[in-house]
C-alpha positions as CSV (number, residue, x, y, z in Angstrom):
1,X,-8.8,-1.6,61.4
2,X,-6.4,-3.5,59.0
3,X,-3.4,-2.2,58.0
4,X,-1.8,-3.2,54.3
5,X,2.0,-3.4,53.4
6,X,3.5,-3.3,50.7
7,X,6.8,-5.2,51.3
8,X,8.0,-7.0,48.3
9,X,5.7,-5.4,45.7
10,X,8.8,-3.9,44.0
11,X,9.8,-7.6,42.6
12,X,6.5,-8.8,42.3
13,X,6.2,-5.8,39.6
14,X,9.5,-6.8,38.2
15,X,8.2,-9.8,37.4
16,X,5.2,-8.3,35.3
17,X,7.7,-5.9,33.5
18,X,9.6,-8.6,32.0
19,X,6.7,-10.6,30.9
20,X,5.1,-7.2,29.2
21,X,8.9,-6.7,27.4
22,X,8.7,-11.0,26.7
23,X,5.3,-10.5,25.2
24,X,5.9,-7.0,23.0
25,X,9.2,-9.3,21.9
26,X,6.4,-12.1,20.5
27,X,3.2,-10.1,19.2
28,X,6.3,-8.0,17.3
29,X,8.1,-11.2,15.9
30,X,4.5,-12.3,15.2
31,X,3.5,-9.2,12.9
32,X,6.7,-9.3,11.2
33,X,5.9,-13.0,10.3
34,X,2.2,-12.4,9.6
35,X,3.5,-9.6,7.2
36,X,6.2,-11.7,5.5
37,X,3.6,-14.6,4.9
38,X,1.0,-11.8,3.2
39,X,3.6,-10.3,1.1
40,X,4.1,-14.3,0.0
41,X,0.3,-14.9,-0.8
42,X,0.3,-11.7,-2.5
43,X,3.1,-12.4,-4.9
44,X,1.9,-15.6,-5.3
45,X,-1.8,-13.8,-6.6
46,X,-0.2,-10.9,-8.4
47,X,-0.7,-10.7,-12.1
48,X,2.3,-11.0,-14.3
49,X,2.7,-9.6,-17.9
50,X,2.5,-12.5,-20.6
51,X,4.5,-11.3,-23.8
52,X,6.4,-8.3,-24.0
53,X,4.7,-4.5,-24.5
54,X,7.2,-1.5,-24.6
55,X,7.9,-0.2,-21.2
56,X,6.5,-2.9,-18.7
57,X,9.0,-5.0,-17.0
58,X,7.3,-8.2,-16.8
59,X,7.2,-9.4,-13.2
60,X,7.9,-6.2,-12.0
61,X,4.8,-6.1,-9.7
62,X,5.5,-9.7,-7.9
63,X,8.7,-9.1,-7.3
64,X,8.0,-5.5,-5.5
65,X,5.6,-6.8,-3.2
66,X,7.2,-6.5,0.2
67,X,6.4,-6.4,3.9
68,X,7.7,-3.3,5.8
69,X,9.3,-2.6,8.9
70,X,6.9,-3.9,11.7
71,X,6.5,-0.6,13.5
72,X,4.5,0.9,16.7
73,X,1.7,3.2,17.2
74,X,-0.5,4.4,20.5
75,X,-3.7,4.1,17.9
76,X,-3.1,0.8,16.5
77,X,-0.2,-1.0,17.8
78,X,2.3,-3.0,16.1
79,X,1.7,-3.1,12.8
80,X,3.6,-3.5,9.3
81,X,2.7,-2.3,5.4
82,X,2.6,-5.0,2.8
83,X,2.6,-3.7,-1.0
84,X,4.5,-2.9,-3.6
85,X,7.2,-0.5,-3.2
86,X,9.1,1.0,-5.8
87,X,8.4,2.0,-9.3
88,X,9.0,0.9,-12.6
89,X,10.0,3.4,-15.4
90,X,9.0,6.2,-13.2
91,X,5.4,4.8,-12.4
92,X,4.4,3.9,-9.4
93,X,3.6,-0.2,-9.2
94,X,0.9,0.1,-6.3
């Protein structure tokens, strides 16, 4: 019968634990860019207010259109929120 050893495994899985922290490094640096660039189309396609009316800050929706914090969940993994944030005269701009 053969026997197995396991001499050296301990760097061999090393090695695969700094490629999984290089690659959670990338796909996060990937979703905050991703995020950034979707925040940018969606400013770019926001409606803004022609004229003036009383109480609407013209602009006020493009400009709060932002890409969050690129965070980390079990369910969906990195990830990042891209709307407006903020309000405007106490109203909500999403």
């Amino acid at each position: 019968m053969g026997t197995f050893g396991t001499t050296g495994i301990a760097a061999e899985l090393e090695k695969f634990d700094l490629k999984r922290k290089g690659a959670d490094e990338a796909v996060q640096k990937a979703v905050q860019a991703g995020g950034k660039t979707l925040a940018k189309r969606l400013q770019e396609a926001a409606p803004e207010l022609k004229g003036h009316r009383a109480g609407i800050t013209p602009g006020a929706l493009k400009k709060s259109i932002k890409a969050g914090k690129v965070t980390y969940s079990a369910t969906d993994g990195y990830h990042t929120d891209v709307g407006p944030v903020g309000k405007d005269h106490g109203e909500s701009l999403a």
